[in-house]
C-alpha positions, 0 to 999 in steps of 0.5 A, a space after each residue: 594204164 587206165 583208170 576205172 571208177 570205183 563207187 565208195 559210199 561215204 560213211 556215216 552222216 553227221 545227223 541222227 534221226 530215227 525213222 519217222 516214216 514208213 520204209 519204202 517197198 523194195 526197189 524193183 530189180 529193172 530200176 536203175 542208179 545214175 551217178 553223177 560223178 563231178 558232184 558225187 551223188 547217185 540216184 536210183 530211177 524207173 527205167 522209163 526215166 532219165 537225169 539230165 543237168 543244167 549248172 547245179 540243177 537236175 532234171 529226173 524226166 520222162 520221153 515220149 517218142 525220144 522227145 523230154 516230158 515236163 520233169 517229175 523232179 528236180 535236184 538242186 545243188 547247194 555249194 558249201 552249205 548247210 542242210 539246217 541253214 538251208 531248210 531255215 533260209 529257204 523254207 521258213 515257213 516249213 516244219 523240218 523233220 530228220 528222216 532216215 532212208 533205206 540206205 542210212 543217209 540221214 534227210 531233212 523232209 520240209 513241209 511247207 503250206 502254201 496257197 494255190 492260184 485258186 485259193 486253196 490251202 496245198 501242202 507239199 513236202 521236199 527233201 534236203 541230204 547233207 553232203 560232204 560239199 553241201 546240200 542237195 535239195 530234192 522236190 517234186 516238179 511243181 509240186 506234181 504228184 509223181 508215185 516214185 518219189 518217195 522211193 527215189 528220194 530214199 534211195 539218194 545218197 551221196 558218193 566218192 569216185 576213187 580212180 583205180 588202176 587196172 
């Protein structure tokens, strides 16, 4: 007998929020959604980008002639926790703001002011999704300014893999 995986969206998200953005244009049919099933979420990239992991940290990256280009995104894990304790404990200084994506999953968007090596006042901003094991947080690489990251973030959501019998 084999098994095959069955992708189960988990329902309803423990926060409420309406929308305090504008909704992303639809996703272009050639996009396509990674799930990574040890830590249940699923990711939604531009074909010309990949996911590729180190512990509780993934990298959404470009190649150039097969070789990784410097990321344009990071999504980091954080186990047994909670997406309000962790915008507080690691983003104090952040004005938190619950956002709801595409697919209904409720985010906490964190934006944060900070100084750069030159002196000038930047602003930046991250995502955090509330997930039945924890909380992933999902940024901008180094605060580069990639176009697809709204889109991508919006499209993030957490999953159950369900093993099924043929």
């Amino acid at each position: 007998m084999t098994l095959s995986l069955l992708l189960v969206l988990l329902l309803a998200p423990t926060v409420h929020a309406q929308p305090t953005a504008p909704e992303p244009s639809p996703v272009p049919t050639a996009w396509v959604t990674h799930v990574e099933p040890n830590h249940g979420f699923a990711i939604t990239l531009p074909p010309s980008h990949h996911v590729r992991s180190s512990g509780l940290i993934w990298y959404v990256y470009a190649e150039l002639d097969g070789e990784p280009l410097t990321p344009d995104m990071s999504l980091t894990f954080v186990p047994d926790a909670d997406a309000a304790e962790v915008a507080a404990e690691r983003f104090a200084d952040g004005v938190v703001t619950p956002v709801e994506s595409v697919n209904g999953t409720v985010l906490l968007k964190v934006e944060s002011t900070y100084q750069d090596a030159a002196g000038v006042s930047r602003s930046t901003y991250r995502f955090l999704a509330q997930g039945p094991d924890g909380v992933m947080i999902l940024a901008r690489w180094e605060d580069l300014d990639w176009p697809p990251f709204d889109e991508v973030t919006s499209l993030f959501q957490f999953v159950v893999l369900i093993p099924q019998a043929e």
